[in-house]
MDAnalysis code that builds the backbone (N, CA, C; Angstrom):
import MDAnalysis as mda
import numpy as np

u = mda.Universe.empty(429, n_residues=143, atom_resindex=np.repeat(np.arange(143), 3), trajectory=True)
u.add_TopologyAttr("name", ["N", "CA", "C"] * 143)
u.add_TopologyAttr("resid", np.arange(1, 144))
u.add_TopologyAttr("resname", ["UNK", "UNK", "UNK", "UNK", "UNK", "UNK", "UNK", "UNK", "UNK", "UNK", "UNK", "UNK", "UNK", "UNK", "UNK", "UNK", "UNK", "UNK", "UNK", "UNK", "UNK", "UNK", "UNK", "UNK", "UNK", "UNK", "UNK", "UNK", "UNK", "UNK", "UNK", "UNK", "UNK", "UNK", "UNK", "UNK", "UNK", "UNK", "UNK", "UNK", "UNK", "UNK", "UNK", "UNK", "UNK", "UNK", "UNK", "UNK", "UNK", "UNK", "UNK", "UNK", "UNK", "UNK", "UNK", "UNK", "UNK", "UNK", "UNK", "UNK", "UNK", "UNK", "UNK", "UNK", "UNK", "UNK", "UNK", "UNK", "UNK", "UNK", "UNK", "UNK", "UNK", "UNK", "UNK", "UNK", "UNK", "UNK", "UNK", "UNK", "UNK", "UNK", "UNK", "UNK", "UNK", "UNK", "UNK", "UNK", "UNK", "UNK", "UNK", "UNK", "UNK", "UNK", "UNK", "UNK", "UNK", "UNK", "UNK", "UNK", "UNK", "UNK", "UNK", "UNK", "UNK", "UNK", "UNK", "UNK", "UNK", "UNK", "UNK", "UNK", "UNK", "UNK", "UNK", "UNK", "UNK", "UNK", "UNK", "UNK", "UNK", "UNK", "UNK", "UNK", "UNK", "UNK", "UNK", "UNK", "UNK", "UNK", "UNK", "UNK", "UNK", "UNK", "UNK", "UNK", "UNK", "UNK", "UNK", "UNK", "UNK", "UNK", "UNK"])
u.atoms.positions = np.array([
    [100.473, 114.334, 105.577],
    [100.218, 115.755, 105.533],
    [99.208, 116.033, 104.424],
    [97.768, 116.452, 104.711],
    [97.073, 116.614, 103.963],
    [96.854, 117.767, 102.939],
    [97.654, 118.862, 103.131],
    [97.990, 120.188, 103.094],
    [99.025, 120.167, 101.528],
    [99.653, 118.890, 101.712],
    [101.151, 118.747, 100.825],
    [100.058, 118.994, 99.106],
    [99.991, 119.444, 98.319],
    [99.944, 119.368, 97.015],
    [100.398, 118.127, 96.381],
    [101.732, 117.528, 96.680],
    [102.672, 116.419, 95.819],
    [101.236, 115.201, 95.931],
    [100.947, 115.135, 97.604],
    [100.499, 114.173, 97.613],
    [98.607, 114.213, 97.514],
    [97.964, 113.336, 96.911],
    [96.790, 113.000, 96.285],
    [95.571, 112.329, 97.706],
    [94.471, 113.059, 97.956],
    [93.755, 112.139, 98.753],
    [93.519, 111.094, 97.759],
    [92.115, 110.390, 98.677],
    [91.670, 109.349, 97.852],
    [90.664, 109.587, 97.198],
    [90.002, 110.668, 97.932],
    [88.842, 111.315, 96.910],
    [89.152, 111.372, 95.467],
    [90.604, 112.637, 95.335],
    [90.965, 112.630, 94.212],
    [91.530, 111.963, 93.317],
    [92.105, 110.599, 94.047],
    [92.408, 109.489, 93.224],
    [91.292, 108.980, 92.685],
    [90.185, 108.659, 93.448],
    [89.038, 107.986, 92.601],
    [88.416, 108.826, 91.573],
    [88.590, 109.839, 91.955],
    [87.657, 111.093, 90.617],
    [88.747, 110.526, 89.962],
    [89.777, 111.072, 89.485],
    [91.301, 110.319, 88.642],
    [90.904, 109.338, 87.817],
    [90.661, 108.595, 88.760],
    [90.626, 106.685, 87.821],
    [88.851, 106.607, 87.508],
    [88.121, 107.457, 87.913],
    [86.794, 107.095, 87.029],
    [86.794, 108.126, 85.686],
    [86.919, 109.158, 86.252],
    [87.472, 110.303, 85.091],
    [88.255, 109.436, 83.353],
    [89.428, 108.583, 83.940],
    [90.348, 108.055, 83.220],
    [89.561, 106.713, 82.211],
    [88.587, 105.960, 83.281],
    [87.738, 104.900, 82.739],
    [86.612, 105.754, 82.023],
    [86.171, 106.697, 82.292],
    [85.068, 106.984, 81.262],
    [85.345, 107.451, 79.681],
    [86.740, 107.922, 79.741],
    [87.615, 108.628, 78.866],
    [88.010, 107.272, 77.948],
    [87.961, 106.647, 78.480],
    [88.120, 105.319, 77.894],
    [87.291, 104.220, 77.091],
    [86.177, 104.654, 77.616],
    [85.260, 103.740, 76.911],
    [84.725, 104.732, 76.190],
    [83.901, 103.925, 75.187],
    [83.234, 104.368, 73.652],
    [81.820, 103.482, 73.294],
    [80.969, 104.341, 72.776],
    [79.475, 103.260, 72.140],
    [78.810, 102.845, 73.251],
    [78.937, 101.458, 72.981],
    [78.227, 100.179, 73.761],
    [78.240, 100.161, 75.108],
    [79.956, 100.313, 75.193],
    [80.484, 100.025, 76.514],
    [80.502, 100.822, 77.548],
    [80.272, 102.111, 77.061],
    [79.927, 103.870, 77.960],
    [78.387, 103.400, 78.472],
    [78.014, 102.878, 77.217],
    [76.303, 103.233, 77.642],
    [75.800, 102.079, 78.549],
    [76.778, 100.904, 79.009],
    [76.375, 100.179, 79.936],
    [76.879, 100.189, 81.053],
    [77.952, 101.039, 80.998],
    [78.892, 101.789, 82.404],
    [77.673, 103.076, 83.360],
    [77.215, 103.678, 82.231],
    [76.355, 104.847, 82.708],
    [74.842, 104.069, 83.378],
    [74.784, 103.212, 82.593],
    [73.400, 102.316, 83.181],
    [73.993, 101.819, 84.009],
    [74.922, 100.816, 84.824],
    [75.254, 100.122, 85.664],
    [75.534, 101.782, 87.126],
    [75.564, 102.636, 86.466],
    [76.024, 103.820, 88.089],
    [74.837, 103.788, 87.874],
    [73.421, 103.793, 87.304],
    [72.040, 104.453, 87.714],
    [71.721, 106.182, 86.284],
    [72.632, 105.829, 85.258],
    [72.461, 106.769, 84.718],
    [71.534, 106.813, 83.680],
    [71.056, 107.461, 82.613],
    [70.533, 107.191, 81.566],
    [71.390, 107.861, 80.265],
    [71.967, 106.906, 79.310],
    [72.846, 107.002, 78.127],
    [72.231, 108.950, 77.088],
    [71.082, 108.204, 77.004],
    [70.471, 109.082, 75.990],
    [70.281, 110.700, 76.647],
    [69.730, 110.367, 78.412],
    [69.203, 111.331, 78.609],
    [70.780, 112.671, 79.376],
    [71.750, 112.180, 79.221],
    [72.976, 112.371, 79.648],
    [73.596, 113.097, 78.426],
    [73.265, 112.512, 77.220],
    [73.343, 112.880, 75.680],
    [72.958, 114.220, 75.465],
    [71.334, 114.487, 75.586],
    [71.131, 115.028, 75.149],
    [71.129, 116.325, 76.262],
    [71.478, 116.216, 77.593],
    [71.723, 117.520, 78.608],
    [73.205, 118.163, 78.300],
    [74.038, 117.250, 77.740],
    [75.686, 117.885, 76.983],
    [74.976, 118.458, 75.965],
    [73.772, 118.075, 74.578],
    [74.109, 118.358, 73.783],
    [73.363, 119.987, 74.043],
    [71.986, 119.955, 74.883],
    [71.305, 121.549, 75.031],
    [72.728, 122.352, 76.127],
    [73.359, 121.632, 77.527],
    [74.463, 122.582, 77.520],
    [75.890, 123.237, 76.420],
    [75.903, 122.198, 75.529],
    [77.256, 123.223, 74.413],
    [75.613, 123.779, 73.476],
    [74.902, 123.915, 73.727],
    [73.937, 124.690, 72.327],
    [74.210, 126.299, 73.324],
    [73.568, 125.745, 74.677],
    [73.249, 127.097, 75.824],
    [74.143, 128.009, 75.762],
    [75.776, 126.862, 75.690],
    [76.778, 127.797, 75.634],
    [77.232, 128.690, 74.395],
    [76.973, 127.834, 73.458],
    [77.079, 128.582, 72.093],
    [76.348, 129.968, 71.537],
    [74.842, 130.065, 72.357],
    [73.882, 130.715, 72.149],
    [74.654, 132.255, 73.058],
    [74.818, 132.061, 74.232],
    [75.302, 132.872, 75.390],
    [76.548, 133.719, 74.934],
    [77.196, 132.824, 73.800],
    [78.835, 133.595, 73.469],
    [78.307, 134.406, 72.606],
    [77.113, 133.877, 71.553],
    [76.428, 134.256, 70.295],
    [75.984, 136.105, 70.772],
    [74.944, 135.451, 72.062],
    [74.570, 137.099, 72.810],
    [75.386, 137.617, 73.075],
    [76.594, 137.485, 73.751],
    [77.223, 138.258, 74.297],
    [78.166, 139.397, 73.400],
    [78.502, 138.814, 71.937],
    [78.918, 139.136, 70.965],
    [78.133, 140.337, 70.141],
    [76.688, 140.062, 70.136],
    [75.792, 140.531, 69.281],
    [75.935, 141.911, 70.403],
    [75.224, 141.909, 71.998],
    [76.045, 142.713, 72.826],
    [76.477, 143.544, 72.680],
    [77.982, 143.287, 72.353],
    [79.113, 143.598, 72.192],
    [79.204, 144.764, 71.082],
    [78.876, 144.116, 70.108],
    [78.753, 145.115, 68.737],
    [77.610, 145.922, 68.870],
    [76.777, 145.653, 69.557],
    [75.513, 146.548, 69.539],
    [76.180, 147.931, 70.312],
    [76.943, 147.871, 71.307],
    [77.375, 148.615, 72.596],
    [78.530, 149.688, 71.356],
    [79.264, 148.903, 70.708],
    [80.144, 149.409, 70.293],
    [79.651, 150.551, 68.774],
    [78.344, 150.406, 68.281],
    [77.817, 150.839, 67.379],
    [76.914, 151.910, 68.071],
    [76.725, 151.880, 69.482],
    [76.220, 152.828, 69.879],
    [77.536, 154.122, 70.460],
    [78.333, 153.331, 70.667],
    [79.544, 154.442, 71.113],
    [80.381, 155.458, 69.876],
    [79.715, 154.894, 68.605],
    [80.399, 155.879, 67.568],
    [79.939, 156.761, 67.387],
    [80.444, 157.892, 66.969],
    [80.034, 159.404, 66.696],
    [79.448, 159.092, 65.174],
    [78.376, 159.398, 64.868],
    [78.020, 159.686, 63.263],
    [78.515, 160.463, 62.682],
    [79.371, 160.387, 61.335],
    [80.298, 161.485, 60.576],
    [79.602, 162.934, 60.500],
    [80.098, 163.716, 60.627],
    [79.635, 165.178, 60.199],
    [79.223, 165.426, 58.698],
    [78.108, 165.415, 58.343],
    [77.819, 165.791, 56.538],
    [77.461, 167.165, 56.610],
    [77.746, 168.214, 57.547],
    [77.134, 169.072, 57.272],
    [78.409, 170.216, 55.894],
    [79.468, 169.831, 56.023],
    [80.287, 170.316, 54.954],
    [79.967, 169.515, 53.411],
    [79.750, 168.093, 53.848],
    [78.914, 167.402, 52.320],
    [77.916, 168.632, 51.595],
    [76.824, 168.402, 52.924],
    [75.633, 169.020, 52.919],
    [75.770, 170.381, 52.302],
    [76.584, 170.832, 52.548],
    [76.625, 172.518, 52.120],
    [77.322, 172.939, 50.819],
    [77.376, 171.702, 50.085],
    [78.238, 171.554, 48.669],
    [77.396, 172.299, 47.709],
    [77.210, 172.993, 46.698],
    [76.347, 172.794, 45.897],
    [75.917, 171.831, 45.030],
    [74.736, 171.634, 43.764],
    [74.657, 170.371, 43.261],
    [75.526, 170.069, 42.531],
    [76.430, 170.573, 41.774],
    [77.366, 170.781, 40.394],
    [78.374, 170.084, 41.866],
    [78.820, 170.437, 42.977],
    [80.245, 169.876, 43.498],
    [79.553, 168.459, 44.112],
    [78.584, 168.558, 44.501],
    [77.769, 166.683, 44.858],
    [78.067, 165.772, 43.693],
    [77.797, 166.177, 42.623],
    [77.869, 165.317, 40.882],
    [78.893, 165.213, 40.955],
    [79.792, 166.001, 40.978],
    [81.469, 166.001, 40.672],
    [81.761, 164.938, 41.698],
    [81.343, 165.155, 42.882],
    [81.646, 164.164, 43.927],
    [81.140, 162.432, 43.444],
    [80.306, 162.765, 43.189],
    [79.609, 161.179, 42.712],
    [80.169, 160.696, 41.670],
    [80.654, 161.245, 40.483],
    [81.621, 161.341, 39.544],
    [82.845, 160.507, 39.686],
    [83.146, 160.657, 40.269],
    [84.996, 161.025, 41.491],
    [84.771, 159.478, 41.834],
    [83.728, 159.121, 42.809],
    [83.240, 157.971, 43.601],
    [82.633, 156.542, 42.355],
    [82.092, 157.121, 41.199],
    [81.262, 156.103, 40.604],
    [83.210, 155.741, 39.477],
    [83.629, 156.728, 39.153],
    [85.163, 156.135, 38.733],
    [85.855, 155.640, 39.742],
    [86.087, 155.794, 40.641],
    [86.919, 155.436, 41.881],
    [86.133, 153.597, 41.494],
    [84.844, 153.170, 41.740],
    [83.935, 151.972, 41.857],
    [83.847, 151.026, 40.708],
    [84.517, 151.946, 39.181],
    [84.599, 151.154, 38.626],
    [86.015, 150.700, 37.895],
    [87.225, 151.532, 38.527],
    [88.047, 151.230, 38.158],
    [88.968, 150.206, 39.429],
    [88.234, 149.899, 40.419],
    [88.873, 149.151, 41.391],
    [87.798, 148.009, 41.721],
    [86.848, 148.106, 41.184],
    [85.466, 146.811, 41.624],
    [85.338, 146.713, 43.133],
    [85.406, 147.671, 44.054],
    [85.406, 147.351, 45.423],
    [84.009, 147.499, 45.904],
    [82.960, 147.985, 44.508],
    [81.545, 148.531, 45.309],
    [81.186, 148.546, 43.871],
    [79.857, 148.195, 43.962],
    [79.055, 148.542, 43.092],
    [78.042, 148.983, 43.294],
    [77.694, 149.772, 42.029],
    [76.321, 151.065, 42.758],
    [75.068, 150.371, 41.601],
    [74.913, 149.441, 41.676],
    [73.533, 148.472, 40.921],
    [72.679, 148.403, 41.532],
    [72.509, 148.679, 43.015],
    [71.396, 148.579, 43.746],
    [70.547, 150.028, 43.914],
    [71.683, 151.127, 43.501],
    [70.643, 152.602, 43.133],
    [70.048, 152.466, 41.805],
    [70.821, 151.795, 40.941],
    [70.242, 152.204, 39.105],
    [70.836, 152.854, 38.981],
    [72.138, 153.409, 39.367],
    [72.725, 154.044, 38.873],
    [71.993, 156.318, 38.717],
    [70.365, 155.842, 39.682],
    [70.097, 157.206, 39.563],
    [70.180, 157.429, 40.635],
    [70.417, 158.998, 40.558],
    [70.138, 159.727, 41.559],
    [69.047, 161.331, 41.015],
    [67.895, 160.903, 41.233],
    [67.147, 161.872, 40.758],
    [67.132, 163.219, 41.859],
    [67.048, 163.133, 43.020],
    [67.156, 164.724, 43.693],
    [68.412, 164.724, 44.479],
    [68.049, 165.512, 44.781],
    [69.122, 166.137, 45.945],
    [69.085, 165.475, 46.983],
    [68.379, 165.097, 47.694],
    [68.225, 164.176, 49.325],
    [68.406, 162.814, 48.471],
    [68.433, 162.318, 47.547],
    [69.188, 160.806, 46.985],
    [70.702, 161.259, 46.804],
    [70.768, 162.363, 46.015],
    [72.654, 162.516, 45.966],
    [72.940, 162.404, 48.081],
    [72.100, 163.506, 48.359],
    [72.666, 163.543, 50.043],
    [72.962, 162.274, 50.194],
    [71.845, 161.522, 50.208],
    [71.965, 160.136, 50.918],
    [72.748, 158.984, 50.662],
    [73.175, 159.309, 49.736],
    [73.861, 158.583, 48.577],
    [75.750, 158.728, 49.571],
    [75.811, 160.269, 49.257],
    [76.777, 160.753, 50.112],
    [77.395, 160.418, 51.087],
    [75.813, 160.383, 52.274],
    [76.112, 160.044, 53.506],
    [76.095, 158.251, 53.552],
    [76.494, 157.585, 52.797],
    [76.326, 156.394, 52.540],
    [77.918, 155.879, 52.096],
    [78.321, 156.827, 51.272],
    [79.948, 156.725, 51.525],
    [80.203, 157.255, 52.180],
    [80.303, 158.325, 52.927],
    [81.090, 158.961, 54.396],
    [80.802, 157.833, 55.412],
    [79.345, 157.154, 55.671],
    [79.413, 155.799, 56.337],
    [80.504, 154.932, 56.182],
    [80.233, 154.354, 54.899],
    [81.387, 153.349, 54.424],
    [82.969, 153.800, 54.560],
    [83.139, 154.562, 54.289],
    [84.918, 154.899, 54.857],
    [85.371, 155.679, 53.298],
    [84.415, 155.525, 51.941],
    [84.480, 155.731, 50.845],
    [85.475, 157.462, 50.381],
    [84.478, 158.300, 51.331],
    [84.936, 159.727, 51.300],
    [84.967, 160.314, 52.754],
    [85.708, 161.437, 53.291],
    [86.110, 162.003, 54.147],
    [84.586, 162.594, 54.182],
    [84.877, 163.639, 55.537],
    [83.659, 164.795, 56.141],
    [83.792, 165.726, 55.136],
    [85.045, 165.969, 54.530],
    [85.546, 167.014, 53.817],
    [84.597, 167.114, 52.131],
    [84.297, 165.826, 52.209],
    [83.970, 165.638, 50.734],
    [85.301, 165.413, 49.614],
    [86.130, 164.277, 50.166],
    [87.218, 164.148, 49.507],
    [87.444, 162.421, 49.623],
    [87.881, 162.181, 48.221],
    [88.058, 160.147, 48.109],
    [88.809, 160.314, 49.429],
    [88.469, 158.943, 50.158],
    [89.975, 158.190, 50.578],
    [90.604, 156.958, 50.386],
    [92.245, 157.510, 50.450],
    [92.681, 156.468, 49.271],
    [92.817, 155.198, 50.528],
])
């Protein structure tokens, strides 16, 4: 009964036992097994080694993809309540944020200088922690 599962053609016995012999040999003895079917050692080598690169590359895209898709599906935070702070509550805010940065080391602000000479640098500055997760829409830490 060819139909039965339990039982094995012979096709699949021989895939089986060459499958089992190649699994078996190593070095020398692979590379004169592959020459004796008509194969070439090296050139067999190096079509595994560009298919796991192809595949590696493909998971690589599909990932990059992935996050690209998902960075387009976020809403950008609302700054327009930041925005509408005056400068005295922006400072206070930056204040709030540059103690928050140095009493927990989770961020450091060395890459501004520590200035913020106008107003569209405090903004941006702002909208740079509301990015980061730093402060709410509200203009408030989060803990």
């Amino acid at each position: 009964m060819a139909d039965d599962p339990k039982k094995t053609t012979l096709k699949s016995s021989i895939l089986s036992d060459i499958a089992e012999l190649l699994s078996s040999l190593e070095g020398a003895e692979l590379d004169e097994f592959l020459r004796e079917i008509g194969e070439d050692p090296d050139k067999l080598f190096q079509q595994g080694k560009c298919a796991r690169t192809a595949a590696r590359l493909a998971h690589s895209r599909r990932r990059l993809d992935a996050a690209r898709e998902l960075l387009k599906s976020r809403v950008r935070p609302n700054m327009a309540t930041i925005l509408s702070l005056d400068l005295g509550q922006k400072h206070a805010l930056l204040a709030q944020i540059e103690k928050r940065a140095q009493q927990t080391g989770e961020m450091t602000l060395a890459a501004r200088n520590r200035q913020k000479d106008s107003e569209s640098d405090v903004d941006s500055f702002l909208e740079a922690c509301l990015m980061l997760g730093l402060i709410d829409e509200q203009g408030n830490l989060v803990e």
